[in-house]
Each structure stands twice: as structure tokens, then as C-alpha cells.
C-alpha positions in Angstrom: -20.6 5.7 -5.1 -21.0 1.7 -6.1 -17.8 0.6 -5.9 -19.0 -2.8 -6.4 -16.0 -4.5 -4.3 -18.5 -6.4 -1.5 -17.7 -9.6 -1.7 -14.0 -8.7 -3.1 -10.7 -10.3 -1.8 -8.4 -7.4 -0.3 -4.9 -8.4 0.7 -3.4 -5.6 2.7 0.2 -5.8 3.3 1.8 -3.9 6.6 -2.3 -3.2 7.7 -1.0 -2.4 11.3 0.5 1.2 10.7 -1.2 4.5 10.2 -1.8 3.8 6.4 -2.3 0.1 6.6 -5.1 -0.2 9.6 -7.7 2.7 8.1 -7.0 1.2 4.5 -8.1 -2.0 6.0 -11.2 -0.9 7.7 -12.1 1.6 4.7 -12.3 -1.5 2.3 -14.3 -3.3 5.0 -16.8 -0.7 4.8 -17.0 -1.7 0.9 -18.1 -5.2 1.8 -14.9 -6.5 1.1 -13.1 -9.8 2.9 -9.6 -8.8 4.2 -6.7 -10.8 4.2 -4.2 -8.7 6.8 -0.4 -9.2 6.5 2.5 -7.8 8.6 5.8 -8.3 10.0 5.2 -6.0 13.1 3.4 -7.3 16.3 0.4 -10.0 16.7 -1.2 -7.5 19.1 -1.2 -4.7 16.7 -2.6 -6.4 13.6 -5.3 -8.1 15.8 -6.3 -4.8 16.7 -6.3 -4.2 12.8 -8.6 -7.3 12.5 -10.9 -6.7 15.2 -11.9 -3.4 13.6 -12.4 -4.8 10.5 -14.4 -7.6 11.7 -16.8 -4.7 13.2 -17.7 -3.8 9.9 -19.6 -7.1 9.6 -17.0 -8.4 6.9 -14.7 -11.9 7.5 -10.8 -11.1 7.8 -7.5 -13.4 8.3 -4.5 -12.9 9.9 -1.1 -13.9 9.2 2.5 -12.7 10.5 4.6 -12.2 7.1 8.6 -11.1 7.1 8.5 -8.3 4.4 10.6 -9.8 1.3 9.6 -13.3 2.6 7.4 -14.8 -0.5 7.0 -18.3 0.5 5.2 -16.7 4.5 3.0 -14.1 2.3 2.3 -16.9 -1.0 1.0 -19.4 1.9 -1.3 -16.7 3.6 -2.6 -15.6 0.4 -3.2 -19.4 -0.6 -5.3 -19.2 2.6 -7.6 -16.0 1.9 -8.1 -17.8 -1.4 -9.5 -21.2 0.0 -11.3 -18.9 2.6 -12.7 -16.7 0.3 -12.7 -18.6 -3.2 -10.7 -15.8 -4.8 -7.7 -13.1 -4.3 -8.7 -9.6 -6.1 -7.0 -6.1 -4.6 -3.4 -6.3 -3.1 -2.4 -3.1 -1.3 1.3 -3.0 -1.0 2.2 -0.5 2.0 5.5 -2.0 2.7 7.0 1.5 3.2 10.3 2.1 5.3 9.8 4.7 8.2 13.3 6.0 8.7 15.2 9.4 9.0 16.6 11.1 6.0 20.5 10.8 5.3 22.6 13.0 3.8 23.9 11.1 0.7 27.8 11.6 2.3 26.6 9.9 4.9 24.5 6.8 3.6 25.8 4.0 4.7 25.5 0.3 2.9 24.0 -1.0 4.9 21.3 2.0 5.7 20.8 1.5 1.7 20.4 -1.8 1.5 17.9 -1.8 4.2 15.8 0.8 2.4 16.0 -1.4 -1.2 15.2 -4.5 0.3 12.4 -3.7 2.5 10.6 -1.7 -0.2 11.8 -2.2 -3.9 13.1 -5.8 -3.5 10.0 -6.4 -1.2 7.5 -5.2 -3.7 8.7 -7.3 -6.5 8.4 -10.3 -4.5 5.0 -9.5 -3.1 3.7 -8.5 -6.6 5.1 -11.7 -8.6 3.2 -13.8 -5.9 -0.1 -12.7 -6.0 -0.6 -11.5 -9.6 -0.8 -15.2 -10.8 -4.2 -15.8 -7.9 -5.3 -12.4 -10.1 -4.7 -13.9 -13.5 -6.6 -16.9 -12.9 -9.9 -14.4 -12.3 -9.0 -12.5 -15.2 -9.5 -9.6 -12.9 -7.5 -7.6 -10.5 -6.1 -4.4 -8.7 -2.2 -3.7 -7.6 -2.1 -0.8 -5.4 1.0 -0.2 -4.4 2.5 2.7 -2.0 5.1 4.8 -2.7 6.2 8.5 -1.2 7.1 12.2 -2.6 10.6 10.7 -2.1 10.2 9.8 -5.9 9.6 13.2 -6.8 10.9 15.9 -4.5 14.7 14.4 -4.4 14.9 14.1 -0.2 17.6 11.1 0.4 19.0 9.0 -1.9 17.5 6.0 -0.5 14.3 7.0 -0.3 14.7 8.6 -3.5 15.9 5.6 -5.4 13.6 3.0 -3.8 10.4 4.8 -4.0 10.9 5.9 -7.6 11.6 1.9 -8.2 8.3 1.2 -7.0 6.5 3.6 -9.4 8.8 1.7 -12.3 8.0 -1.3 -11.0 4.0 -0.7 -10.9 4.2 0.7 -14.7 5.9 -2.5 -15.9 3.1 -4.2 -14.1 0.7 -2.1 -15.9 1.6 -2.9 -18.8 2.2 -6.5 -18.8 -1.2 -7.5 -17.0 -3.7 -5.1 -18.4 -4.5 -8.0 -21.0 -6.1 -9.8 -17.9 -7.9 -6.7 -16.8 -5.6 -6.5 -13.8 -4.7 -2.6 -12.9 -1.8 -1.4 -11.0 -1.2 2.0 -10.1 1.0 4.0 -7.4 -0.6 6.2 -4.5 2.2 8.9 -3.3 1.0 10.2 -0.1 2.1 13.4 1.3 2.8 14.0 5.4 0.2 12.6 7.3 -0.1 12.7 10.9 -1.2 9.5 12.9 -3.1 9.3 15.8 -0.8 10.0 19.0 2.1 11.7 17.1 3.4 14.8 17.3 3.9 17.3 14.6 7.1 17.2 15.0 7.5 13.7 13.9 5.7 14.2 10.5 6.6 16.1 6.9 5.5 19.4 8.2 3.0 21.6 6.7 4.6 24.9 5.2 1.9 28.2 5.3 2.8 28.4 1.3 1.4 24.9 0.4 -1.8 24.7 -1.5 -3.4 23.2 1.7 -1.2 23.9 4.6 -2.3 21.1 6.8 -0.9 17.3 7.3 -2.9 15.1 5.8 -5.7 12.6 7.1 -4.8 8.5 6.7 -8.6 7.7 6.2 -8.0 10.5 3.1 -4.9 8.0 2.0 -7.6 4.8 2.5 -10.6 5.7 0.6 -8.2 7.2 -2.5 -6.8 3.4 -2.6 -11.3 2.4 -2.5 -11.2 4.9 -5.4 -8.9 3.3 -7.4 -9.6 -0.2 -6.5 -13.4 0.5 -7.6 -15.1 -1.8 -10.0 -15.5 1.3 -12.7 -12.0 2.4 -12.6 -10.9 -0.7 -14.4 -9.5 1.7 -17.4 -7.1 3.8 -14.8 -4.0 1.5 -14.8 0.0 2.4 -14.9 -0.3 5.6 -12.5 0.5 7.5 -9.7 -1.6 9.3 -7.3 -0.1 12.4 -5.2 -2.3 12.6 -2.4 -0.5 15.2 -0.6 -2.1 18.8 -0.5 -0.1 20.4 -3.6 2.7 20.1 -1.9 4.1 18.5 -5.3 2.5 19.6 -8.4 3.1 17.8 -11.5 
């Protein structure tokens, strides 16, 4: 498959966790420059960069607060004097935290959960989308969970289904400057060093009982990023073995 992105622009927000890093590297293997943004450590998303600079691609760094638009606007500002242009953003700015009992939600456990994802995509997305406009071309991928769907925890549920409203209104608004956006809703996956216990386990009755692969998660967001899937735009992707079926 062409997916005619060498030489693209790829902005990957959070690129240091077990989505992020083989997202990164998968669109390296495309051809494409990175641009690599996160608010966790300098070690970790060096480590991110040094694997995509093996793919014989040039990447930047920079350490960006999530909600913070001014930090990510000035390193995208940067890929775009580097590179001469800012095409894919992949939005990963997803909350790892344990599920509460709506009884039990606190504010502040709420609020946390809005503003690090909903309130923290909208600012990302309203940055970048003007860099996209001026090329008349771009991609939004932005993650979102089963959360959305399957009705776990309020706050997961509320935030990550505001993420899949939020890319749709994108959709809509942008397509005019052949800018997509679409959602990708992965299932459990397990990460390198973790336990089964610390992921969405498997059940024997799903379609594919088995926890899913990140590099599965990467090349879906390749897929959709692809030069020929310019006409696939407002929707969401449920990577996640049937364990939702819509």
C-alpha cells in the first residue's frame, strides 16, 4: 500500500506511551517527518525520537503541558519552519486512570478527566488546523476509548464521547479544505512490560479473545491518514476485537 505520506508532517501528541511511541515509528516507516509532543519525561520521548530517527526520517522534540496551546502552537510553529509544512496531527491525549463509581466521582477526579482530554483536545485541534488550512490539506486523528460506547465511568464516559463530538464538528467544518478528521476507539491493549492484570481483560466470549497489539492501533491511524483515504472523514474506528459491535 502507497500511502503517499513520505515527506508528510506528522505531529504526534503524548508519542511516549504505548499508543503514542509505535504510532510515531509506524508513520516513520511511511517516510514521514515527526514532530513528537508530550508532557511526560525528556528521557522517555527521546527514546521515542531515537526510534524514529532509525527509520532514516528527521523528528523534533518538544515538552508540551497537555491543555497548554501557546507550548504545543510554538513547537508546531517549529516542525513547520523545519519541515516547510504541518499535515497529520494525532491527538493521543488520553487519561490512564481507574474507573469510579459515579457515587463516588469526585470534582475534582472529573475535572481532571475533562480537562486533560476534551478541553485538551479542543485546544490542540484549534491550533493546528489553521497550519492545515493554509495547505489546503490535512488529517485530525484523534484518540478516543470504548468508554464512549460501552457506558464504564462517568468520566471516561462523558469525556471520551466529547472527543468523538468534537472530531465530527471538525469534520464537518474543514472538509471544504480537504482536511479529514476522524476518531480511532481502541480496545484493551497490552504494552510491553505490563501485566494482564493491568489491562481491559480479554473475555473467552469476545470475537477475538486476546488484548490487542499497539503497532495494530499505529498502522490503523497510517490507514486513515493515507493520501487515498481523503473521502473517509467524521468517523470512528473501534479497533478492539468485537468487543463492541456497532
Amino acid at each position: 500500500m502507497n500511502t503517499g505520506l513520505e515527506g508528510k508532517t506528522v505531529l504526534v501528541v503524548e508519542s511516549v506511551n504505548h499508543f503514542g511511541r509505535p504510532t510515531a515509528v509506524a508513520f516513520a516507516k511511511e517516510g514521514a517527518n515527526l514532530v513528537l509532543a508530550s508532557a511526560q519525561s525528556s528521557e522517555a520521548l527521546e527514546e521515542t525520537a531515537r526510534q524514529v530517527s532509525d527509520q532514516g526520517v528527521r523528528v523534533i522534540t518538544g515538552a508540551c503541558a497537555t491543555g497548554n496551546s501557546s507550548q504545543l502552537s510554538e513547537l508546531a510553529q517549529r516542525g513547520v519552519a523545519e519541515f516547510g509544512h504541518l499535515d497529520v496531527l494525532v491527538n493521543n491525549t488520553m487519561l490512564p486512570v481507574a474507573p469510579e463509581s459515579f457515587s463516588e466521582l469526585t470534582f475534582n477526579s472529573w475535572k481532571q478527566k475533562i480537562e486533560t482530554e476534551l478541553q485538551g483536545s479542543f485546544f490542540i485541534c484549534q491550533g493546528i488546523l489553521p497550519l492545515m488550512v493554509e495547505n489546503n490539506w490535512g488529517r485530525v486523528i484523534n484518540y478516543s476509548g470504548l468508554a464512549a460506547f460501552q457506558g464504564s465511568d462517568a468520566g471516561s464516559s462523558a469525556s471520551e464521547f466529547g472527543i468523538i463530538g468534537l472530531t465530527r464538528g471538525i469534520a464537518r467544518e474543514y472538509g471544504k479544505h480537504n482536511i479529514t478528521a476522524n476518531c480511532i476507539c481502541p480496545g484493551g491493549a497490552q504494552a510491553p512490560g505490563e501485566s494482564a492484570a493491568q489491562v481491559y481483560p480479554p473475555s473467552e466470549s469476545d470475537p477475538m479473545p486476546r488484548w490487542g497489539k499497539p503497532k495494530e492501533i499505529a498502522y490503523l491511524a497510517v490507514t486513515i491518514a493515507a493520501e487515498d483515504a481523503g473521502y473517509l472523514t467524521g468517523q470512528c474506528l473501534m479497533a478492539n476485537g468485537g468487543k463492541y459491535l456497532l
